[in-house]
C-alpha positions in Angstrom: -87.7 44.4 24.3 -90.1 46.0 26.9 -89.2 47.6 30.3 -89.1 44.1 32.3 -86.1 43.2 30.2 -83.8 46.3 32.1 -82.5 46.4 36.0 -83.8 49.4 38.4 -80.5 50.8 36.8 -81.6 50.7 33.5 -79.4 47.9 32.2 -79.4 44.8 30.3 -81.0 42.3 33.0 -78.8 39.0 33.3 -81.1 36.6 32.2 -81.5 38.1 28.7 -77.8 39.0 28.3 -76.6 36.0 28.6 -79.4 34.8 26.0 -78.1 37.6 23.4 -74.5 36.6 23.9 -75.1 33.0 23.1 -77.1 34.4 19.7 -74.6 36.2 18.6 -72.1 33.4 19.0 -73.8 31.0 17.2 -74.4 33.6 14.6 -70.9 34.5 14.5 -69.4 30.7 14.3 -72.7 29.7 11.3 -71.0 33.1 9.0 -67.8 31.3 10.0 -68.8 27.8 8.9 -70.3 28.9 5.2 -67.0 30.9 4.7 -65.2 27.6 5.0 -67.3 25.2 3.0 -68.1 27.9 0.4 -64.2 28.2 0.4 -63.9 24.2 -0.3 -66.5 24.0 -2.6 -65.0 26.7 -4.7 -61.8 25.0 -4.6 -63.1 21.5 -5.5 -65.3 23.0 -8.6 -63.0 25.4 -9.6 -59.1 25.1 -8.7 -56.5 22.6 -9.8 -55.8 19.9 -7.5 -53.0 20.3 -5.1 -49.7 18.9 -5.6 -47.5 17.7 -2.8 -44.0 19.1 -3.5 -40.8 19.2 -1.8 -37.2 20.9 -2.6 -36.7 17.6 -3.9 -38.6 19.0 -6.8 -35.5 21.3 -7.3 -33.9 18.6 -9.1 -36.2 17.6 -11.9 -33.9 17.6 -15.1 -30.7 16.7 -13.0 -28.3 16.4 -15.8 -25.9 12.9 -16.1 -22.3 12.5 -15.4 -20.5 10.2 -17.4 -17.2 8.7 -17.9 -15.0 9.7 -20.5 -16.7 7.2 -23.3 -20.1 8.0 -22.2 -20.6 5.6 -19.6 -23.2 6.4 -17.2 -21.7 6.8 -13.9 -25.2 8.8 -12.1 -28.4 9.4 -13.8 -31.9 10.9 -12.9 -34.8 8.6 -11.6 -38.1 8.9 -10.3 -38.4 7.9 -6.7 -41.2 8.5 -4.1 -41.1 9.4 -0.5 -43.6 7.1 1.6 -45.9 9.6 4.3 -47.9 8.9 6.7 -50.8 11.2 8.3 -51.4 9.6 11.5 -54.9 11.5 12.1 -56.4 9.4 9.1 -54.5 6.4 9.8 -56.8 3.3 10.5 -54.9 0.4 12.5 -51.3 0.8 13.4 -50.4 -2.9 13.9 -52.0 -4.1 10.6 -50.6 -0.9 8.4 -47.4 -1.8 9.8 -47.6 -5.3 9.1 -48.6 -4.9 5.6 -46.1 -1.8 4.8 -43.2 -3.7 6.5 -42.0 -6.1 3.5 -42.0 -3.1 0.8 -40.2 -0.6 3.4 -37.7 -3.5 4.2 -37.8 -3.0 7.7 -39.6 -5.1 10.6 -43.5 -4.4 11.5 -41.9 -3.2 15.5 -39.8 -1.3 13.5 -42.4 0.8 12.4 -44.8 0.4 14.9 -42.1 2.2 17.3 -41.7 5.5 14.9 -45.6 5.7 14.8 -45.8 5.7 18.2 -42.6 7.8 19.4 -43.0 10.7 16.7 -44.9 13.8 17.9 -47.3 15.0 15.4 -49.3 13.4 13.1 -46.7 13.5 9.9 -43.7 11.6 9.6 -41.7 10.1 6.8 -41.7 5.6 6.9 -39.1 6.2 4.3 -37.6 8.2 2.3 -36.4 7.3 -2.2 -38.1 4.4 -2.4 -37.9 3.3 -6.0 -40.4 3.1 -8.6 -41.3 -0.4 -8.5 -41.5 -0.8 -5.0 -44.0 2.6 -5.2 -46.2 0.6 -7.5 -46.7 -2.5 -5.2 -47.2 0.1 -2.5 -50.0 1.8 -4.7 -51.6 -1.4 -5.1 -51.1 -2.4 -1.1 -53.0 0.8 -0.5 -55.8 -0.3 -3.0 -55.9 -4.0 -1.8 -55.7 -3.1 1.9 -57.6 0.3 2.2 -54.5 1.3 4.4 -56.0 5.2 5.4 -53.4 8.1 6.2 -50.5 6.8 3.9 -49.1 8.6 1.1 -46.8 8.8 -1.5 -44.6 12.1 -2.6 -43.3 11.6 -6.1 -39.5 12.8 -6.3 -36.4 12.9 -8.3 -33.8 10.7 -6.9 -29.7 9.8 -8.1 -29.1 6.4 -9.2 -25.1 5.4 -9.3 -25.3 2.1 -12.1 -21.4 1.7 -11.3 -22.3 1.2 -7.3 -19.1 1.4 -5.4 -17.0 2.4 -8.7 -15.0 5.6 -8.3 -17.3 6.7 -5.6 -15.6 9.3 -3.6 -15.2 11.2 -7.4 -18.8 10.8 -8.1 -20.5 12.1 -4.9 -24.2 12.0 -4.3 -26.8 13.9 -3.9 -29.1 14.6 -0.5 -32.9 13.9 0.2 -33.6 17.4 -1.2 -32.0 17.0 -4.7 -28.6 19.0 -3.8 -25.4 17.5 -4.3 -23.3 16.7 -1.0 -19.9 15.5 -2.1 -17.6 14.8 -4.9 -18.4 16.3 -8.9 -22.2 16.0 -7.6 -21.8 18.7 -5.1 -18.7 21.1 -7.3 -20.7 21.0 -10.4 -23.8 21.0 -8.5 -25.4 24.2 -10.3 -24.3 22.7 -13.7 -25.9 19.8 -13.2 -29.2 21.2 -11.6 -29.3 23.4 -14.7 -29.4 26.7 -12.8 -28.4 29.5 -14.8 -26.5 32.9 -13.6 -30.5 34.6 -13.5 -31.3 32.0 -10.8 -33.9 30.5 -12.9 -34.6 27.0 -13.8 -33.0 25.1 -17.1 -32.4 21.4 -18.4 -29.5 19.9 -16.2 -26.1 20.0 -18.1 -24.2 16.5 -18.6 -20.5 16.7 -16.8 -18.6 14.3 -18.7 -14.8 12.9 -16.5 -11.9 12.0 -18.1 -12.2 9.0 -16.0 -11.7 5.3 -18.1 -14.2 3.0 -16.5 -12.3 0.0 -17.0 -9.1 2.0 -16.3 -10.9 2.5 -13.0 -12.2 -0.7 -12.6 -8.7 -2.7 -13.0 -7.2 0.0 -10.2 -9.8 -0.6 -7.4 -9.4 -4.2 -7.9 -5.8 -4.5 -7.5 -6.1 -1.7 -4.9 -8.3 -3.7 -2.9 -6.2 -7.1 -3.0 -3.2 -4.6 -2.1 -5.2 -3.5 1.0 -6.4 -6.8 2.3 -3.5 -8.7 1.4 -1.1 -5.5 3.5 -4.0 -5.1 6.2 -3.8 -1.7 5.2 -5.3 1.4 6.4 -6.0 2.6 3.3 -5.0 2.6 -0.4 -4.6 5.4 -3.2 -4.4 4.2 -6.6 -3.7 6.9 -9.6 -3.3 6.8 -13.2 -3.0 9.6 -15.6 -1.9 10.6 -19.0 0.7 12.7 -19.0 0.5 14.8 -22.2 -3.2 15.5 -21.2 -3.4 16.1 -17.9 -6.2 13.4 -17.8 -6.5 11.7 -14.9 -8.1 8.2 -16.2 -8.0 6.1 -13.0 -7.9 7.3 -9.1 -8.8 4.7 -6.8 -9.9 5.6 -2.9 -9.8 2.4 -0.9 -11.6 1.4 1.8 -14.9 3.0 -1.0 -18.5 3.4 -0.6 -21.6 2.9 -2.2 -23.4 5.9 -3.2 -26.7 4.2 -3.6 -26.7 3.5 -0.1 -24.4 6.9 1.4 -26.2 6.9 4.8 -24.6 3.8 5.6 -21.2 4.9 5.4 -18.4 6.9 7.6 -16.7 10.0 6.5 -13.7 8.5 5.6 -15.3 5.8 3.2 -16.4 8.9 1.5 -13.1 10.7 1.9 -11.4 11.2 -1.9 -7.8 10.7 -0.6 -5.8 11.4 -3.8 -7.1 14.9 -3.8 -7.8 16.1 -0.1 -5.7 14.0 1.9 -2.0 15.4 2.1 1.3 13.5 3.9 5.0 13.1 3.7 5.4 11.0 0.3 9.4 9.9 1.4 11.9 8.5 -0.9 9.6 9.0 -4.0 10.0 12.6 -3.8 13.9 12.3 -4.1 13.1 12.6 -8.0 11.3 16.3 -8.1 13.8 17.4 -5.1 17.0 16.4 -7.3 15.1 17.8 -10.7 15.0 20.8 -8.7 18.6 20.9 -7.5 19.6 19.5 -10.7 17.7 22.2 -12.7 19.2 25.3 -10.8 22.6 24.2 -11.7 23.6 23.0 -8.0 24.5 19.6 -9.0 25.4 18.1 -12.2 24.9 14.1 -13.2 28.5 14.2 -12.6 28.3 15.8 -9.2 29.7 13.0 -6.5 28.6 13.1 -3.0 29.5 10.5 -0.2 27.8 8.4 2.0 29.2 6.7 5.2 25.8 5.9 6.0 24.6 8.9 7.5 24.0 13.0 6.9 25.8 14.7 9.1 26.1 18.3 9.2 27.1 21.1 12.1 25.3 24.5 11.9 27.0 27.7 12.6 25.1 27.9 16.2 26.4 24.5 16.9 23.5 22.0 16.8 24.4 18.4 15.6 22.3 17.6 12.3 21.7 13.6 11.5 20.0 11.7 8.7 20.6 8.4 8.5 20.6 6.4 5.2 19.4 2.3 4.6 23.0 1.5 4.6 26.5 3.4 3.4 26.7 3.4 -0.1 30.1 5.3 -0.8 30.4 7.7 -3.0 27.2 8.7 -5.4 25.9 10.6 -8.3 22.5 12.0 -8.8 21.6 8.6 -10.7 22.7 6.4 -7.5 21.0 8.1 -5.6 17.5 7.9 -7.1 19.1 4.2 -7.7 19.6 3.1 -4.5 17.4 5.7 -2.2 19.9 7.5 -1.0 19.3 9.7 2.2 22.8 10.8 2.7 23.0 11.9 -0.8 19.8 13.6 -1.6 20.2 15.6 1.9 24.3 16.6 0.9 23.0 17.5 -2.5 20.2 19.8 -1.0 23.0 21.4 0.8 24.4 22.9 -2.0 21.7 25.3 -2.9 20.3 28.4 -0.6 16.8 27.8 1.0 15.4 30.3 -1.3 16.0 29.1 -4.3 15.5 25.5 -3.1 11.7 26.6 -2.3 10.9 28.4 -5.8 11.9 25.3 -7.7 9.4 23.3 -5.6 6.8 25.7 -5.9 7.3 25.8 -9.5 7.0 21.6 -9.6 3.4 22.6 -8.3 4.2 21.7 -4.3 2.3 23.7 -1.9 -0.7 24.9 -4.5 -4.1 23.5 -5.6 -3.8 21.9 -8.9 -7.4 22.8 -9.6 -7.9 19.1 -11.1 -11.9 19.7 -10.8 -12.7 18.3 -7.4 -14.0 19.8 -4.1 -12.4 20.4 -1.3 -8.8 19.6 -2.6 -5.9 20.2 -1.0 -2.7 22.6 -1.0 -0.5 20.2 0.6 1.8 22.2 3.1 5.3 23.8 2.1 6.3 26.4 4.3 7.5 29.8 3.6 11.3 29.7 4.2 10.9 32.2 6.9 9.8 28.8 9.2 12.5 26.1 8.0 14.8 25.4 10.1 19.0 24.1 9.8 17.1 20.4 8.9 14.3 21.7 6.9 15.9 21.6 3.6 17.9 18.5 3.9 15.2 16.8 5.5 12.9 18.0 2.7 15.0 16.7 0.1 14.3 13.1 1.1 10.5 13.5 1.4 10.1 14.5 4.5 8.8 18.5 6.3 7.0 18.6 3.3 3.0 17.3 2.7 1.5 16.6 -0.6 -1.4 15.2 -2.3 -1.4 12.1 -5.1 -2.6 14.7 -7.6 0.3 16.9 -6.9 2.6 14.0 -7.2 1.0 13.3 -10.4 1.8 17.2 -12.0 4.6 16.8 -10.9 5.6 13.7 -12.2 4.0 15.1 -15.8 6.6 17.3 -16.1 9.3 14.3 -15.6 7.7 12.9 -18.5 7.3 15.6 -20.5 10.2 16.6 -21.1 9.9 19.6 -18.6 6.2 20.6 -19.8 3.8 20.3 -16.9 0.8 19.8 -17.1 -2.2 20.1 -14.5 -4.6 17.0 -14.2 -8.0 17.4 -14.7 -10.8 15.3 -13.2 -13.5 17.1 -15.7 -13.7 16.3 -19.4 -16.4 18.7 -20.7 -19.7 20.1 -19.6 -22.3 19.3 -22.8 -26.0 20.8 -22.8 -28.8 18.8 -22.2 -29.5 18.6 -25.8 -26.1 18.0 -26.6 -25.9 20.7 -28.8 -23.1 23.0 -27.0 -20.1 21.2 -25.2 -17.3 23.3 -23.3 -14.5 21.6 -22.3 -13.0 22.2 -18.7 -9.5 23.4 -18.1 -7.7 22.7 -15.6 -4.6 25.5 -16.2 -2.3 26.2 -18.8 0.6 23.9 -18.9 4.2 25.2 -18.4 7.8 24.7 -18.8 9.5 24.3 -15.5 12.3 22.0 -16.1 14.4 22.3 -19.2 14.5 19.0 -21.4 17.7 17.8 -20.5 17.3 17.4 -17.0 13.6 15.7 -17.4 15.5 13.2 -19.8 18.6 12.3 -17.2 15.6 12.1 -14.5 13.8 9.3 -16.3 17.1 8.1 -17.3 17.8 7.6 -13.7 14.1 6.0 -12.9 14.9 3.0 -15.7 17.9 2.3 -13.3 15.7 1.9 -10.6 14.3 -1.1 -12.5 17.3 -3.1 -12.9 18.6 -5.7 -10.3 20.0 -3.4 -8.3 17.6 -1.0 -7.8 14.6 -0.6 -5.4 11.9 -1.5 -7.8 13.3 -4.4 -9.8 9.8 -6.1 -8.6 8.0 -3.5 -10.8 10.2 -4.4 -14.2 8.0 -5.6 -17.4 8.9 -7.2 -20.2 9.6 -5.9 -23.0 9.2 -2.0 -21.9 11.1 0.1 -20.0 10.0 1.7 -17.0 10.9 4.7 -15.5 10.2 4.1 -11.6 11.0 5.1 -8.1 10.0 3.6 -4.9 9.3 5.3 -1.2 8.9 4.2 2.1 7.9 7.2 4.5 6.9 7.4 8.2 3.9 8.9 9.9 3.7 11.4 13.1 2.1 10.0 15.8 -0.2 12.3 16.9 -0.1 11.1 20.7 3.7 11.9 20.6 4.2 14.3 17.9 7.2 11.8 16.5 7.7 9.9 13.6 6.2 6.7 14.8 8.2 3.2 14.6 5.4 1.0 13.3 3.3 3.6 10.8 4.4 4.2 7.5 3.4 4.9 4.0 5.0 2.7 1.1 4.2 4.2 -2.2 5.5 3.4 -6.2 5.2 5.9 -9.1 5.9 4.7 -12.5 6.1 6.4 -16.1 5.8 4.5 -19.1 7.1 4.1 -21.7 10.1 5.7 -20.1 11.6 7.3 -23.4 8.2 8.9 -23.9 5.6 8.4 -21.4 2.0 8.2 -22.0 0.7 7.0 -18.5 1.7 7.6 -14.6 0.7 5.4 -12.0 1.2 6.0 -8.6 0.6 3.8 -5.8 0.5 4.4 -1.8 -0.4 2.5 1.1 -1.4 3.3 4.0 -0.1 2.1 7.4 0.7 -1.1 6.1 0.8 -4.4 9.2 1.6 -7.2 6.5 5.2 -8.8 5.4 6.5 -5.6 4.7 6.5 -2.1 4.9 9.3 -0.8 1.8 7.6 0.3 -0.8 10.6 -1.9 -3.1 8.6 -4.8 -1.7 5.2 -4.3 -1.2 4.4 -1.2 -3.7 6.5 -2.0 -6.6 4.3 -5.6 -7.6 1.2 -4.2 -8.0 2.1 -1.1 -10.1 3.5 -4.1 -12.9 0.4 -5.8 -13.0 -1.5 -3.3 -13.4 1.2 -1.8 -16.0 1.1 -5.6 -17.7 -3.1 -4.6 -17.6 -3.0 -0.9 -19.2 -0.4 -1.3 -21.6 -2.5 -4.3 -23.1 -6.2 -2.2 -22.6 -4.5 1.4 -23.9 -2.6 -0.3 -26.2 0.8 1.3 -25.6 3.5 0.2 -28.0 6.0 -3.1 -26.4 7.9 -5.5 -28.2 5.4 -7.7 -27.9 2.5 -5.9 -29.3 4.6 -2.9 -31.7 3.1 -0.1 -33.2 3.6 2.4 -36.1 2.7 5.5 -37.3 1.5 6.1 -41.1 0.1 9.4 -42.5 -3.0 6.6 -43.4 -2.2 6.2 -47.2 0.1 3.1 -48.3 0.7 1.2 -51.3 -0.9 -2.4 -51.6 1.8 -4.7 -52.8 0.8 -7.5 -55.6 0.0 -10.5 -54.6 2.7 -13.6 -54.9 1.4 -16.2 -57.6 1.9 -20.2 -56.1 3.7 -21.6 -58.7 4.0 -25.6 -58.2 6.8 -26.9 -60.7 7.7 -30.5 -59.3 8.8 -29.9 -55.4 6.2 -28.4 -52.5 6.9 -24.9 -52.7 7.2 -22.8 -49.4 3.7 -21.9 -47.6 4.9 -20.1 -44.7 2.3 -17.3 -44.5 0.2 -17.5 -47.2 -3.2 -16.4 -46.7 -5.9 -19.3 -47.0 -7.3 -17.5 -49.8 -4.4 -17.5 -51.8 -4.5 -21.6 -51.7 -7.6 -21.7 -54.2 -6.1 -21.6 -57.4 -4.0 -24.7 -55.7 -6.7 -26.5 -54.4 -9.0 -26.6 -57.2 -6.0 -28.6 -59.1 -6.9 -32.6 -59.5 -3.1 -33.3 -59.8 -2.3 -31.7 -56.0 -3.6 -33.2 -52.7 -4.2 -30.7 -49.8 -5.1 -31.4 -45.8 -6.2 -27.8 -44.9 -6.5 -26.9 -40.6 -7.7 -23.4 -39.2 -8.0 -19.4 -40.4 -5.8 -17.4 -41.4 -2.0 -17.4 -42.8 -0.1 -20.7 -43.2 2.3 -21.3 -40.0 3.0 -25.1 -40.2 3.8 -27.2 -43.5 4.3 -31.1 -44.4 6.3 -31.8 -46.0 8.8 -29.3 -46.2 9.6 -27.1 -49.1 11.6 -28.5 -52.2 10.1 -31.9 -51.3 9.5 -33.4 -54.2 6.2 -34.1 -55.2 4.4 -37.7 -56.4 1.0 -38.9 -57.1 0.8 -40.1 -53.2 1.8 -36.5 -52.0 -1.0 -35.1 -49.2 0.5 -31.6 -48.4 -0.6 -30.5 -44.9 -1.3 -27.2 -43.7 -1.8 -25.4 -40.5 -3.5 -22.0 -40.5 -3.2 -19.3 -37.9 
C-alpha cells in the first residue's frame, strides 16, 4: 500500500476497503469449503456407512407370546418404513403413480400429502411388509424414482388376527407395547434387564387354549348378533388352576390392523369393565350368609312377592321379587331367583360382617390375573351403605364387579372352599428356552368351609332341573351346577335403573360334584326376544359345555373315564372253539378270527375294523356244509 491508498485523515480510503473486505470473504468462505469436502471425503474413505435408525430399533429381539401349547399368538418380523425426501424427489405425479399400488392407497392420495406436508421429509407409510419392500426396491430400480427411501424395522405380526385380541395387545410404530400382555409384559418381552441394558426378548407363554378360545368367540359372536347386543363377555377357566383358558371380548379387533379400531373394540371387558352382575351373585351373597352361620339350608324365609322392611327412622324399604314364591330355603332361593329371599336372609347378619365375607370371596380387590389396567370392582366401605345397601346387595345389586372376579369367586364354589386367583400368564421362558419362571397370580386360600361350597353347588344342580331358571343350560349325561341373572343398568341421563337396559348373564361349574371348568356368560344391553338370562344366557353356555366337555375330555356317561396307577394285568385271550353250532362273536377282535378263517370246513363274510358287533346267524345255530357266517366289525 502507498500513501494514495489513505484519506487526508489517515484512513483506509473507501475504494480499497471495500476491495479488502470482499478478499477476506472469499478467503474466509474457500477455508470453509475445504473443511467441508475434506470432512466428506474422509468420511466416504474412512467411516462406516450411516445407518438410518429409529426407536423402532428398540425392539430387535421382541420375544413371542404364545398360547398355552405353544401356539404362536404375536411374533417378531421385519418390516420397513417407506420415506420420502422431497428435495431429491424427481416428479410428483409419476412417483405417485407408480408408488400408489404397493402403498395401497390412490396416486391423489399421495399426491395431496406431498404437497400439504411442510418440510421435505414425511413418512408415505409406515410397517410395510417384507414382500411389498422388495417390489418397492425393485420399483425404485426399474423407475429411478429419486428421494424415496426405505427404513428397515421390527414390526408385530398377530397370525391369530382378531383371536383373543384385547388379551394380546399390540405394539406402536416405535416398537413399545400399547395394550394388553404386549404393553404389561412389555420390558420382558423387549428383553430389558434391571441394568437398563439390551438382552434377547423373553417368550410370555398364557394359559390361554386356542381352540378353547376359538369355540368362545364364535358362540359369543352368534350370541351378540343373534341378541343385537351391545356387547358380549365370554369366560372359561379351570378351577383347580386358576387358569383362565378362554375369555372372549365381543365386539374384537384386529391387531394387525389397530389404527382402524375404536377404544372399545380394544377394551378387554372381563378384566377392566366392572357392573352390577344381578341374580348370579345370589350364590356368593348366600355362601357368605350361609358361611357366617346367619342361615342354615334349613333356614325358611317368606315371600309374598316383595321385601319389605321399615327402618328405625321410618323410611319404607321395597324389593320386589319375579313373582311370590311362599315360603323358601336357601336352595329355593338360588332355585327360583328369589329377591324376597336373598334380601330377608341378608337381614339376618350385621353390615360388618356381611362386608368381610364378601371381601374375603375376592369382591372389591384386583385379582392380579396378569392383565393391565384391571379392575377393583366397587364395594363400599360400610361407613357409605345405607338401610337398602345390604339387602339390595344381596341380590346383585350396589355392588360392581368384573368377570374375572366372578370367576375367583366362583373357584372357591367349586373347590370346595379353596379359592383360587385366575391367572392370564402361564410362564415367562428365556429366549433360549433354557430358564422358564412360571407366573403367580396369588396364593390360594380357604374362605368357605367344605360344607357350605358342597350345599352351594348342591343348590346350582337344582337350578338345572324343570323348575329352575336354567333348565335351557341342562346336558346330558352331566350334571351342572348353574345359576342365571338378569340385572339392570343406570342410565346415566337419569341416574336410575333404566327400563330397557339390562345385563343377562349364566355361570356354570362342571362337573358339579367336582368341577374342572367355569363358564360364565354376560350380555350386554340385549334388544332381541329376550332379556332373562334363563332364556337368552343359559343356551349358549350348553353348547359350548356340549363343545369343551368333548375337546377337554371331561368324564360323562357318554364318554367315562378312569383312573389307574398306569400298571394293569393283560388278561389271556379267549380261544374260538367251533364244536357243531356258531358260537357267539359279539366283540371279538378281527384278529382273533384267523385261526377260524384259515379253516376249509367254515365259511366266513367278514365287513369293517375292529371288534365284532353284528352276527348271522345267531349263536348255537347249528352249523352245515351251506353255513356263510356273517360278520360286522366296528
Amino acid at each position: 500500500m502507498n500513501e494514495d491508498d489513505y484519506d487526508e485523515n489517515g484512513r483506509v480510503n473507501k475504494r480499497l476497503w471495500g476491495k479488502y473486505r470482499f478478499i477476506g470473504f472469499f478467503v474466509i468462505l474457500s477455508l470453509a469449503a475445504l473443511y467441508v469436502l475434506g470432512r466428506y471425503g474422509y468420511l466416504m474413505l474412512f467411516s462406516e456407512p450411516p445407518v438410518t435408525r429409529n426407536r423402532q430399533d428398540a425392539s430387535t429381539g421382541r420375544g413371542m407370546i404364545l398360547d398355552r401349547n405353544g401356539r404362536l399368538m404375536a411374533i417378531e418380523t421385519r418390516l420397513g418404513n417407506i420415506t420420502l425426501d422431497k428435495s431429491e424427489m424427481g416428479e410428483s405425479e409419476e412417483l405417485s403413480r407408480i408408488l400408489a399400488p404397493y402403498l395401497e392407497q390412490t396416486p391423489a392420495d399421495i399426491l395431496a400429502r406431498i404437497n400439504d406436508t411442510y418440510g421435505n421429509f414425511l413418512y408415505l407409510k409406515r410397517q410395510v411388509s417384507e414382500s411389498v419392500v422388495a417390489q418397492i426396491k425393485e420399483a425404485i430400480k426399474i423407475h429411478g424414482l429419486k428421494g424415496v427411501g426405505i427404513e428397515e424395522v421390527s414390526g408385530r405380526v398377530y397370525p391369530g388376527g382378531s383371536l383373543a385380541s384385547q388379551i394380546i395387545g399390540f405394539v406402536g410404530n416405535d416398537g413399545y407395547g400399547l395394550a394388553g400382555i404386549e404393553y404389561s409384559f412389555d420390558n420382558e418381552l423387549r428383553g430389558v434387564a434391571e441394568s437398563g441394558e439390551r438382552t434377547a426378548g423373553n417368550q410370555v407363554y398364557l394359559t390361554l387354549d386356542m381352540n378353547v378360545q376359538h369355540i368362545l368367540e364364535r358362540i359369543g359372536r352368534q350370541v351378540l348378533t343373534e341378541n343385537k347386543a351391545e356387547a358380549v363377555m365370554f369366560t372359561a377357566m379351570d378351577p383347580r388352576t386358576g387358569d383362565i383358558l378362554g375369555s372372549a371380548s365381543l365386539p374384537n379387533y384386529d391387531p394387525n390392523l389397530f389404527q382402524n379400531y375404536s377404544a372399545t373394540a380394544r377394551m378387554d371387558r372381563p378384566a377392566i369393565w366392572s357392573y352390577e352382575p344381578g341374580s348370579v351373585f345370589k350364590v356368593f351373597s348366600l355362601a357368605a350368609l350361609a358361611e357366617s352361620g346367619a342361615i342354615s339350608r334349613n333356614t325358611i324365609f317368606t315371600c309374598n312377592g316383595r321385601y319389605e322392611r321399615v327402618t328405625s327412622r321410618g323410611e319404607r324399604i321395597t324389593i320386589n321379587c319375579m313373582s311370590a314364591h311362599g315360603n323358601v330355603s336357601a336352595r329355593d332361593i338360588i332355585i327360583y331367583s328369589c329377591n324376597a329371599g336373598a334380601a330377608y336372609a341378608a337381614d339376618r347378619l350385621g353390615s360388618q360382617d356381611f362386608y368381610d365375607q364378601l371381601k374375603n370371596l375376592g369382591f372389591g380387590a384386583k385379582t392380579g390375573a396378569g392383565t393391565p389396567g384391571e379392575t377393583a370392582g366397587f364395594l363400599a366401605a360400610t361407613e357409605r351403605w345405607s338401610d337398602r345397601t345390604k339387602p339390595t346387595i344381596a341380590m346383585g345389586q350396589e355392588i360392581a364387579v368384573s368377570a374375572f372376579q366372578m370367576l375367583q369367586a366362583a373357584s372357591a364354589i367349586a373347590n370346595d372352599g379353596l379359592l383360587v386367583p385366575p391367572r392370564i400368564i402361564d410362564k415367562i421362558v428365556s429366549a433360549d428356552g433354557k430358564t422358564s419362571v412360571p407366573y403367580e397370580a396369588g396364593p390360594p386360600r380357604q374362605v368357605l368351609k367344605a360344607e357350605t361350597a358342597k350345599d352351594m353347588r348342591s343348590y346350582m344342580v337344582d337350578v338345572t332341573s324343570d323348575i329352575g331358571t336354567a333348565w335351557r343350560a341342562n346336558v346330558a349325561d352331566i350334571s351342572l351346577a348353574v345359576k342365571t341373572g338378569t340385572a339392570q343398568l343406570i342410565d346415566s341421563r337419569t341416574g336410575r335403573y333404566s327400563s330397557t337396559d339390562f345385563i343377562a348373564s349364566c355361570i356354570a361349574l362342571l362337573p358339579a360334584d367336582s368341577p374342572s371348568l367355569v363358564l360364565y356368560l354376560v350380555i350386554v344391553k340385549p334388544q332381541g326376544i329376550s332379556y332373562l338370562g334363563g332364556r337368552i344366557a343359559a343356551p349358549p353356555i350348553r353348547e359350548a359345555a356340549e363343545e369343551l366337555i368333548n375337546y377337554l375330555g371331561i368324564p360323562r356317561g357318554r364318554n367315562p373315564q378312569i383312573a389307574h396307577p398306569g400298571t394293569f394285568p393283560v388278561p389271556e385271550l379267549p380261544s374260538l372253539v367251533v364244536n357243531g353250532t356258531v358260537p357267539d362273536f359279539t366283540g371279538i377282535a378281527k384278529r382273533l378270527l384267523l385261526p377260524l378263517i384259515v379253516r376249509d370246513d367254515l365259511r366266513f363274510q367278514i365287513y369293517g375294523e375292529g371288534w365284532v358287533a353284528y352276527q348271522s346267524p345267531d349263536p348255537g345255530t347249528p352249523l352245515t356244509s351251506d353255513t356263510v357266517i356273517v360278520l360286522e366289525l366296528e
